[in-house]
C-alpha positions as CSV (number, residue, x, y, z in Angstrom):
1,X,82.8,116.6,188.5
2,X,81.8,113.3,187.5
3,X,83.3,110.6,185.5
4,X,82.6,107.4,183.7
5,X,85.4,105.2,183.2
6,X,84.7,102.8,179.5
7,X,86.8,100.0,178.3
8,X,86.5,98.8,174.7
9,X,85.0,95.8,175.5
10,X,80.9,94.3,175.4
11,X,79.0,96.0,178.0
12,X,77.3,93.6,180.6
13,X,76.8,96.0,183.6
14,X,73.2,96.4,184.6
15,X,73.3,99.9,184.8
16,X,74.0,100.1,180.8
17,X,70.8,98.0,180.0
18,X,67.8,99.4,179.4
19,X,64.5,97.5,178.9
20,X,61.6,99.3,177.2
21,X,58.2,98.1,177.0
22,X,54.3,99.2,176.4
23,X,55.6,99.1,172.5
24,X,52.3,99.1,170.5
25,X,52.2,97.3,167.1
26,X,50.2,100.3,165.0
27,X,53.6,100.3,163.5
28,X,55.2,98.0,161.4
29,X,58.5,96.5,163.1
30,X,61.1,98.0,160.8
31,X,59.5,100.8,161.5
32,X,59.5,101.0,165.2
33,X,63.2,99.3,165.1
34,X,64.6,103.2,163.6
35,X,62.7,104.9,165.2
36,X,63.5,103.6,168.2
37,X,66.9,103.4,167.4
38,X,66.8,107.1,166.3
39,X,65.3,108.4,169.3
40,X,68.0,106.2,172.1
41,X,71.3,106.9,169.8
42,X,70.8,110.5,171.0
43,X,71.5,109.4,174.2
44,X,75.1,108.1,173.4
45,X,76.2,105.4,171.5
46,X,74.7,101.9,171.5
47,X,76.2,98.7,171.5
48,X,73.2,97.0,170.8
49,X,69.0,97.1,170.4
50,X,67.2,93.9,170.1
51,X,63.6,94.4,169.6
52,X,61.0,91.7,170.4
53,X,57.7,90.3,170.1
54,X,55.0,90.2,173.6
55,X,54.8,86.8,174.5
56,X,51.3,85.2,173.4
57,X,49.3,85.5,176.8
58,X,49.9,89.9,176.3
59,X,48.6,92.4,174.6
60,X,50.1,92.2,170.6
61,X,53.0,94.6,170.7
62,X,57.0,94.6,171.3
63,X,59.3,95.6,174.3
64,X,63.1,95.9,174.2
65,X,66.7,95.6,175.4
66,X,69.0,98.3,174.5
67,X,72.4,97.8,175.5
68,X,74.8,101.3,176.0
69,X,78.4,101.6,176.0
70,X,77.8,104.2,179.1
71,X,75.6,104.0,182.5
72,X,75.5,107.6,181.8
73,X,74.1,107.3,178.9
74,X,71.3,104.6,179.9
75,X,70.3,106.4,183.2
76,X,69.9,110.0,180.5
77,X,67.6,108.0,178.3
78,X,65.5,106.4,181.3
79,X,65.0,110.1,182.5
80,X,64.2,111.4,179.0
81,X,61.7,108.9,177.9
82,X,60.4,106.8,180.7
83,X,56.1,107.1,180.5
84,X,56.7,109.6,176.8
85,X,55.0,109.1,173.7
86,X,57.8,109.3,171.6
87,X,57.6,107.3,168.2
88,X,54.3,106.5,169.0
89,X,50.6,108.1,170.5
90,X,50.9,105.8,173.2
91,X,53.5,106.3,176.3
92,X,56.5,103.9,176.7
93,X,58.1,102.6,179.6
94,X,61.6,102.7,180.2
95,X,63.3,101.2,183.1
96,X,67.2,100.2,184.3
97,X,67.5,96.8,183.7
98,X,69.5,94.0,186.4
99,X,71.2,90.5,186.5
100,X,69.6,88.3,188.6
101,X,71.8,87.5,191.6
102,X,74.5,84.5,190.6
103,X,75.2,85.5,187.3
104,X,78.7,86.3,187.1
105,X,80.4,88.1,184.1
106,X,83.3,88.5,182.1
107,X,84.7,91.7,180.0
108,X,84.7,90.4,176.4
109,X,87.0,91.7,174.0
110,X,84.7,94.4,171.5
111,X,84.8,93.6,168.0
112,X,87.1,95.7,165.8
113,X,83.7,98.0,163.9
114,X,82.1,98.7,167.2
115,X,85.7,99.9,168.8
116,X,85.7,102.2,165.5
117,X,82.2,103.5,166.1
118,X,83.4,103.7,170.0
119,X,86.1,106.1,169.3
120,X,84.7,108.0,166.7
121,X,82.1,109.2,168.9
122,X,84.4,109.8,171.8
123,X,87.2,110.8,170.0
124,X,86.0,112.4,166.7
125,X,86.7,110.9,163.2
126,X,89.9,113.0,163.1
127,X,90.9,112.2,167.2
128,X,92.7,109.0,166.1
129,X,93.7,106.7,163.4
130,X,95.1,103.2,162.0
131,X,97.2,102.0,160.5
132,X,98.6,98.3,159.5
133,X,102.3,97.7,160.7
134,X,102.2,94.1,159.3
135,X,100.0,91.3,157.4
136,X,101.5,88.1,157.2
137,X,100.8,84.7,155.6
138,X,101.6,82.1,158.8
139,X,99.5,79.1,157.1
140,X,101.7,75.8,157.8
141,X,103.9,76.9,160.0
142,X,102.7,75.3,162.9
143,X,103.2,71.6,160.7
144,X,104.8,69.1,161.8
145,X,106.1,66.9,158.8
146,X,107.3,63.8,160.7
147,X,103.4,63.2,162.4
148,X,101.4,60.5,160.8
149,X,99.0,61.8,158.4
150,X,96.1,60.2,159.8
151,X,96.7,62.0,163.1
152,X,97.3,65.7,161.2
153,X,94.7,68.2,161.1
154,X,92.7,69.5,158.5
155,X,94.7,72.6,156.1
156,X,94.3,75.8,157.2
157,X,95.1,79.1,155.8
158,X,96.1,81.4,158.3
159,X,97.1,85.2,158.7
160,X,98.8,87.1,161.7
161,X,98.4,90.9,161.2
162,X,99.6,94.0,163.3
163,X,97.9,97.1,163.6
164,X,98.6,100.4,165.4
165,X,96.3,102.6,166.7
166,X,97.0,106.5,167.5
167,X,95.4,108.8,169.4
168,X,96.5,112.5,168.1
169,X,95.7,114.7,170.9
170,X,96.4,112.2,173.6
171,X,99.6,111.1,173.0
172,X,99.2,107.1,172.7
173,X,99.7,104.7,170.1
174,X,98.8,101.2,171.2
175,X,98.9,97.9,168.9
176,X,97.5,94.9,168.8
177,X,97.9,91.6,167.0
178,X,95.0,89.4,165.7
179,X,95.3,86.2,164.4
180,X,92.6,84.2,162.0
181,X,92.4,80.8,160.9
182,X,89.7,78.8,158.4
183,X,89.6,75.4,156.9
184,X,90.6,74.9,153.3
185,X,90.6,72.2,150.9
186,X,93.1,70.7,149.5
187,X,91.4,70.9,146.3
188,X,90.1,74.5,146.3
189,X,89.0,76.1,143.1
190,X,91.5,79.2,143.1
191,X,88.6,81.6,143.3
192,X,87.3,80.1,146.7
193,X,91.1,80.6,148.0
194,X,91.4,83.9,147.2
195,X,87.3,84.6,148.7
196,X,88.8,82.6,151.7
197,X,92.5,84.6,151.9
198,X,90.5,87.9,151.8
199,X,88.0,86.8,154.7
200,X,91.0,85.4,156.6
201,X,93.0,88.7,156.1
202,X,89.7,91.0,156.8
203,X,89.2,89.0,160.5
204,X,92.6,89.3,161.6
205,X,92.9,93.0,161.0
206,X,89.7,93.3,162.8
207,X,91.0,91.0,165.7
208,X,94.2,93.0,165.6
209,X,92.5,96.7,165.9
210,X,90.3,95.3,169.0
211,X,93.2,93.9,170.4
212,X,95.1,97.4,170.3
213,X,91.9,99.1,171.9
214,X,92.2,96.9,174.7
215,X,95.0,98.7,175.9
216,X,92.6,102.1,175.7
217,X,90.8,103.3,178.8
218,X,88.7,106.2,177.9
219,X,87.1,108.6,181.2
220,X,83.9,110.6,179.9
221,X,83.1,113.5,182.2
222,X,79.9,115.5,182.7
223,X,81.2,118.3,181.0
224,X,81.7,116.1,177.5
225,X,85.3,115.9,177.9
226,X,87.4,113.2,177.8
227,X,90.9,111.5,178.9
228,X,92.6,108.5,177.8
229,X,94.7,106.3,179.7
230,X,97.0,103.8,178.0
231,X,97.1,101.1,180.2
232,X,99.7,98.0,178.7
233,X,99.3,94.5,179.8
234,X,102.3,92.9,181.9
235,X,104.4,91.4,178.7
236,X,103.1,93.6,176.0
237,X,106.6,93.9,173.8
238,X,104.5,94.8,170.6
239,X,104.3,98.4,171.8
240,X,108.0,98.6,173.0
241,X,109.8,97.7,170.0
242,X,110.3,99.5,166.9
243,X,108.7,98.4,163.4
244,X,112.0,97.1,162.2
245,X,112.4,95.0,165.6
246,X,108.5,94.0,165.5
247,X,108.9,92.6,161.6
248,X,111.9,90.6,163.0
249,X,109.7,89.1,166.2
250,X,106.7,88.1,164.6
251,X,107.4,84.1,164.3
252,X,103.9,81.8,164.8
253,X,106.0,80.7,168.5
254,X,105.1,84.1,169.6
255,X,101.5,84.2,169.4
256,X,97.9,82.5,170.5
257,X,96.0,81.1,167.4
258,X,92.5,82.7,167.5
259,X,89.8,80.8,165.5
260,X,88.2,82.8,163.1
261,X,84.9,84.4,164.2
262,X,82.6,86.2,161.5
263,X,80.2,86.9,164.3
264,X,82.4,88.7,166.6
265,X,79.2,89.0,169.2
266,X,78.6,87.2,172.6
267,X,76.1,84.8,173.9
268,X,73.7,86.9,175.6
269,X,71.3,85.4,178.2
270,X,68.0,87.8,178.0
271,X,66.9,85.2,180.7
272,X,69.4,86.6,183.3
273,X,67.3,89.9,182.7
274,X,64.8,91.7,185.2
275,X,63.4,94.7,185.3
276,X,62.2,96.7,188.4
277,X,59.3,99.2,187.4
278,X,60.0,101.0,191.2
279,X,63.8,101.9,190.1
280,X,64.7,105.4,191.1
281,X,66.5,107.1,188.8
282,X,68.3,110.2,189.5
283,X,68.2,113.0,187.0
Protein backbone atom coordinates (compact mmCIF):
# COMPACT_ATOMS: atom_id res chain seq x y z
CA UNK A 1 0.00 0.00 0.00
CA UNK A 2 1.05 3.25 -1.02
CA UNK A 3 1.39 6.60 0.56
CA UNK A 4 1.79 10.29 -0.07
CA UNK A 5 3.36 12.20 2.57
CA UNK A 6 1.71 16.36 2.32
CA UNK A 7 2.97 19.19 4.39
CA UNK A 8 0.79 22.40 4.59
CA UNK A 9 2.97 24.37 2.76
CA UNK A 10 2.89 25.77 -1.36
CA UNK A 11 3.60 22.91 -3.55
CA UNK A 12 6.67 23.35 -5.90
CA UNK A 13 7.38 19.60 -6.73
CA UNK A 14 7.25 18.84 -10.41
CA UNK A 15 5.30 15.97 -10.02
CA UNK A 16 2.22 18.19 -8.58
CA UNK A 17 2.29 20.49 -11.81
CA UNK A 18 0.30 19.86 -14.47
CA UNK A 19 0.38 21.83 -17.80
CA UNK A 20 -2.59 21.58 -20.19
CA UNK A 21 -2.68 22.74 -23.56
CA UNK A 22 -4.58 22.39 -27.17
CA UNK A 23 -7.28 24.81 -25.21
CA UNK A 24 -9.45 26.20 -27.99
CA UNK A 25 -11.02 29.72 -27.70
CA UNK A 26 -14.86 28.62 -28.98
CA UNK A 27 -15.36 29.47 -25.39
CA UNK A 28 -15.29 32.47 -23.55
CA UNK A 29 -12.38 32.51 -20.84
CA UNK A 30 -14.51 32.62 -17.66
CA UNK A 31 -16.05 29.99 -19.19
CA UNK A 32 -13.25 27.59 -19.81
CA UNK A 33 -11.56 28.80 -16.35
CA UNK A 34 -14.83 26.62 -14.38
CA UNK A 35 -14.93 24.35 -16.39
CA UNK A 36 -11.69 23.46 -16.21
CA UNK A 37 -11.47 24.03 -12.84
CA UNK A 38 -14.63 21.73 -12.34
CA UNK A 39 -13.40 18.95 -14.28
CA UNK A 40 -9.34 18.87 -12.37
CA UNK A 41 -10.92 19.64 -8.64
CA UNK A 42 -12.25 15.98 -9.00
CA UNK A 43 -8.95 14.93 -8.98
CA UNK A 44 -8.11 16.29 -5.47
CA UNK A 45 -7.74 19.56 -4.25
CA UNK A 46 -5.92 22.34 -6.08
CA UNK A 47 -3.67 24.91 -4.87
CA UNK A 48 -3.78 26.71 -7.78
CA UNK A 49 -4.99 27.16 -11.79
CA UNK A 50 -3.65 29.96 -13.82
CA UNK A 51 -5.00 29.98 -17.24
CA UNK A 52 -3.33 31.70 -20.16
CA UNK A 53 -3.40 33.16 -23.48
CA UNK A 54 -1.16 31.21 -26.75
CA UNK A 55 1.51 33.44 -27.43
CA UNK A 56 0.94 35.47 -30.81
CA UNK A 57 2.99 33.28 -33.29
CA UNK A 58 0.09 30.11 -32.28
CA UNK A 59 -3.02 29.20 -32.95
CA UNK A 60 -5.72 31.69 -30.79
CA UNK A 61 -6.39 29.62 -27.76
CA UNK A 62 -5.15 29.07 -23.94
CA UNK A 63 -2.95 26.36 -22.16
CA UNK A 64 -2.51 26.06 -18.43
CA UNK A 65 -0.69 25.34 -15.20
CA UNK A 66 -2.52 23.63 -12.53
CA UNK A 67 -0.79 23.28 -9.38
CA UNK A 68 -2.02 20.15 -6.80
CA UNK A 69 -1.52 19.71 -3.29
CA UNK A 70 -0.82 15.83 -4.23
CA UNK A 71 1.57 13.98 -7.02
CA UNK A 72 -1.22 11.53 -6.69
CA UNK A 73 -3.58 13.63 -7.56
CA UNK A 74 -1.71 15.30 -10.72
CA UNK A 75 -0.49 11.88 -12.11
CA UNK A 76 -4.80 10.75 -11.75
CA UNK A 77 -5.72 13.76 -13.75
CA UNK A 78 -2.86 13.20 -16.46
CA UNK A 79 -4.25 9.60 -16.83
CA UNK A 80 -7.91 10.77 -16.90
CA UNK A 81 -7.73 13.48 -19.32
CA UNK A 82 -4.64 13.51 -21.28
CA UNK A 83 -5.84 13.58 -25.42
CA UNK A 84 -10.06 13.85 -24.01
CA UNK A 85 -12.47 16.19 -25.10
CA UNK A 86 -13.68 17.17 -21.96
CA UNK A 87 -15.17 20.83 -21.67
CA UNK A 88 -14.69 21.16 -25.18
CA UNK A 89 -15.25 19.17 -28.89
CA UNK A 90 -11.70 19.26 -29.32
CA UNK A 91 -9.14 16.89 -27.29
CA UNK A 92 -6.76 18.40 -24.64
CA UNK A 93 -3.33 17.66 -23.71
CA UNK A 94 -2.24 17.04 -20.45
CA UNK A 95 1.19 16.36 -19.45
CA UNK A 96 3.46 16.27 -15.94
CA UNK A 97 5.20 19.34 -15.83
CA UNK A 98 9.32 19.80 -14.64
CA UNK A 99 11.86 22.43 -13.23
CA UNK A 100 14.51 22.94 -15.38
CA UNK A 101 17.75 21.76 -13.89
CA UNK A 102 19.34 24.62 -11.34
CA UNK A 103 16.31 25.79 -9.98
CA UNK A 104 16.37 25.04 -6.39
CA UNK A 105 13.28 25.46 -4.06
CA UNK A 106 12.10 26.19 -0.76
CA UNK A 107 8.78 24.87 1.24
CA UNK A 108 6.83 28.03 1.81
CA UNK A 109 4.64 28.41 4.61
CA UNK A 110 0.63 27.90 3.08
CA UNK A 111 -1.56 30.58 3.71
CA UNK A 112 -4.04 30.19 6.63
CA UNK A 113 -7.60 29.74 3.88
CA UNK A 114 -5.73 27.21 1.75
CA UNK A 115 -4.62 25.10 5.00
CA UNK A 116 -8.49 25.36 5.87
CA UNK A 117 -9.56 24.03 2.47
CA UNK A 118 -6.39 21.45 2.89
CA UNK A 119 -7.82 19.91 5.88
CA UNK A 120 -11.24 20.01 5.19
CA UNK A 121 -10.80 17.81 2.35
CA UNK A 122 -8.45 15.46 4.06
CA UNK A 123 -9.89 15.62 7.23
CA UNK A 124 -13.69 16.48 6.87
CA UNK A 125 -15.38 19.74 8.03
CA UNK A 126 -16.02 18.00 11.32
CA UNK A 127 -12.13 16.12 11.53
CA UNK A 128 -10.73 19.25 13.20
CA UNK A 129 -11.26 22.69 14.44
CA UNK A 130 -9.90 26.18 15.81
CA UNK A 131 -9.86 28.00 18.03
CA UNK A 132 -8.20 31.49 19.28
CA UNK A 133 -6.21 31.04 22.56
CA UNK A 134 -5.11 34.80 22.43
CA UNK A 135 -5.32 38.28 20.36
CA UNK A 136 -3.19 40.81 21.64
CA UNK A 137 -2.53 44.52 20.97
CA UNK A 138 1.61 44.63 20.95
CA UNK A 139 1.67 48.12 18.94
CA UNK A 140 4.67 50.23 20.66
CA UNK A 141 6.13 47.91 22.51
CA UNK A 142 9.10 47.51 20.59
CA UNK A 143 9.78 51.73 21.21
CA UNK A 144 12.41 52.98 22.31
CA UNK A 145 11.66 56.48 23.94
CA UNK A 146 15.23 57.73 24.50
CA UNK A 147 16.18 57.36 20.33
CA UNK A 148 16.12 60.51 18.39
CA UNK A 149 13.00 61.07 16.61
CA UNK A 150 14.52 61.66 13.43
CA UNK A 151 16.06 58.14 13.51
CA UNK A 152 12.51 56.40 14.79
CA UNK A 153 10.41 54.51 12.48
CA UNK A 154 7.24 55.18 11.16
CA UNK A 155 3.89 54.06 13.76
CA UNK A 156 2.77 50.91 13.49
CA UNK A 157 -0.22 49.07 14.83
CA UNK A 158 0.59 45.74 15.58
CA UNK A 159 -1.23 42.48 16.78
CA UNK A 160 0.27 38.99 18.09
CA UNK A 161 -2.47 36.33 18.05
CA UNK A 162 -2.42 32.55 19.19
CA UNK A 163 -4.45 30.00 17.66
CA UNK A 164 -4.90 26.21 18.30
CA UNK A 165 -5.67 23.82 16.09
CA UNK A 166 -7.26 20.23 16.89
CA UNK A 167 -7.52 17.22 15.25
CA UNK A 168 -10.47 15.09 16.86
CA UNK A 169 -9.89 11.67 15.80
CA UNK A 170 -6.11 11.95 15.72
CA UNK A 171 -5.32 13.06 18.86
CA UNK A 172 -3.20 16.46 18.21
CA UNK A 173 -3.66 19.90 18.95
CA UNK A 174 -0.89 22.10 17.51
CA UNK A 175 -0.64 26.06 17.81
CA UNK A 176 0.80 28.61 16.12
CA UNK A 177 1.51 32.26 16.64
CA UNK A 178 1.25 34.94 13.82
CA UNK A 179 2.24 38.27 14.10
CA UNK A 180 1.04 41.36 11.67
CA UNK A 181 2.17 44.82 11.38
CA UNK A 182 0.89 48.02 9.05
CA UNK A 183 1.83 51.59 8.96
CA UNK A 184 -0.46 54.13 10.53
CA UNK A 185 -0.74 57.76 10.69
CA UNK A 186 -0.39 59.74 13.34
CA UNK A 187 -3.36 61.50 12.24
CA UNK A 188 -5.81 58.75 11.28
CA UNK A 189 -9.40 59.47 10.98
CA UNK A 190 -10.78 56.89 13.69
CA UNK A 191 -12.66 54.96 11.05
CA UNK A 192 -9.34 54.19 9.01
CA UNK A 193 -7.93 52.80 12.48
CA UNK A 194 -10.47 50.70 13.19
CA UNK A 195 -10.53 49.41 9.02
CA UNK A 196 -6.72 49.13 9.73
CA UNK A 197 -7.06 47.25 13.50
CA UNK A 198 -9.51 44.79 11.85
CA UNK A 199 -7.10 43.97 8.78
CA UNK A 200 -4.19 43.76 11.23
CA UNK A 201 -6.16 41.45 13.56
CA UNK A 202 -7.68 39.34 10.41
CA UNK A 203 -3.70 38.67 9.02
CA UNK A 204 -2.31 37.62 12.25
CA UNK A 205 -4.96 35.05 12.97
CA UNK A 206 -4.40 33.79 9.45
CA UNK A 207 -0.54 33.87 10.04
CA UNK A 208 -1.15 32.16 13.36
CA UNK A 209 -3.56 29.11 11.93
CA UNK A 210 -0.71 28.39 9.15
CA UNK A 211 1.80 28.57 11.56
CA UNK A 212 -0.01 25.77 13.74
CA UNK A 213 -0.38 23.59 10.49
CA UNK A 214 3.11 23.66 10.05
CA UNK A 215 3.54 21.38 12.69
CA UNK A 216 0.83 18.83 10.73
CA UNK A 217 2.13 16.08 8.51
CA UNK A 218 -0.73 14.43 6.81
CA UNK A 219 0.03 10.62 4.90
CA UNK A 220 -2.82 9.94 2.16
CA UNK A 221 -2.93 6.36 1.25
CA UNK A 222 -4.36 4.55 -1.84
CA UNK A 223 -7.15 3.32 0.01
CA UNK A 224 -8.40 7.11 0.98
CA UNK A 225 -7.30 6.91 4.41
CA UNK A 226 -5.30 9.01 6.16
CA UNK A 227 -2.66 9.55 9.29
CA UNK A 228 -1.44 12.49 10.86
CA UNK A 229 1.79 13.07 12.40
CA UNK A 230 2.50 15.95 14.71
CA UNK A 231 5.84 16.74 14.20
CA UNK A 232 7.07 20.03 16.75
CA UNK A 233 9.94 22.09 15.86
CA UNK A 234 13.11 21.92 18.24
CA UNK A 235 11.96 25.03 20.77
CA UNK A 236 8.28 24.92 20.20
CA UNK A 237 7.11 25.92 24.08
CA UNK A 238 3.67 27.30 22.65
CA UNK A 239 2.43 23.65 22.59
CA UNK A 240 3.89 22.63 26.00
CA UNK A 241 2.52 25.03 28.26
CA UNK A 242 -0.91 25.50 29.43
CA UNK A 243 -3.18 28.55 28.45
CA UNK A 244 -2.69 30.22 31.80
CA UNK A 245 1.26 29.81 31.38
CA UNK A 246 0.98 30.78 27.48
CA UNK A 247 -1.05 34.24 28.39
CA UNK A 248 1.85 34.89 30.98
CA UNK A 249 4.76 34.18 28.09
CA UNK A 250 3.54 36.14 25.33
CA UNK A 251 5.80 39.43 25.78
CA UNK A 252 6.94 41.11 22.02
CA UNK A 253 10.87 39.65 23.23
CA UNK A 254 9.46 36.28 22.51
CA UNK A 255 8.51 36.54 19.01
CA UNK A 256 9.67 37.36 15.11
CA UNK A 257 7.76 40.39 13.72
CA UNK A 258 6.18 39.21 10.41
CA UNK A 259 5.24 42.09 7.96
CA UNK A 260 1.80 42.07 7.02
CA UNK A 261 1.08 40.27 3.73
CA UNK A 262 -2.55 40.52 2.19
CA UNK A 263 -1.32 38.41 -0.65
CA UNK A 264 -0.21 35.51 1.21
CA UNK A 265 1.02 33.81 -2.31
CA UNK A 266 4.55 33.20 -3.75
CA UNK A 267 6.58 34.42 -6.58
CA UNK A 268 6.13 31.78 -9.08
CA UNK A 269 8.58 31.55 -12.10
CA UNK A 270 6.25 29.93 -15.00
CA UNK A 271 9.70 30.37 -16.90
CA UNK A 272 11.39 27.54 -14.81
CA UNK A 273 8.47 25.42 -16.37
CA UNK A 274 8.87 22.62 -19.20
CA UNK A 275 6.82 20.21 -20.28
CA UNK A 276 7.77 16.77 -21.84
CA UNK A 277 4.93 15.60 -24.26
CA UNK A 278 6.95 11.79 -24.18
CA UNK A 279 6.29 11.59 -20.14
CA UNK A 280 5.14 8.18 -19.19
CA UNK A 281 2.75 8.10 -16.81
CA UNK A 282 1.70 5.10 -14.95
CA UNK A 283 -1.87 4.48 -14.28
Amino acid sequence: MEAEVLSFTIPVESSKIVFVWNITARLPEAVIYFSMQEVFSQFGPLYSLKLFPNAGVAEPGYYAVIKYFSSQSAKRAQASCDKKNLFQDTPVKVQICVKQKGFPYKSLELYGHKCQELANYYLGFNGWSKRMIAMQNITGLDHDPEEEPELQEPSKLRYLCVVQVTLHYHGVCSRGVGVAEEIIDKENDPLVLISKTEKVQKFSQEKALSNAFQKILLVVFDSGKVAVEYVAGEDDTVDCLTEEELQRLIQVNDFTWTPLDPGGGEDEDWAELTCHEDTVIES
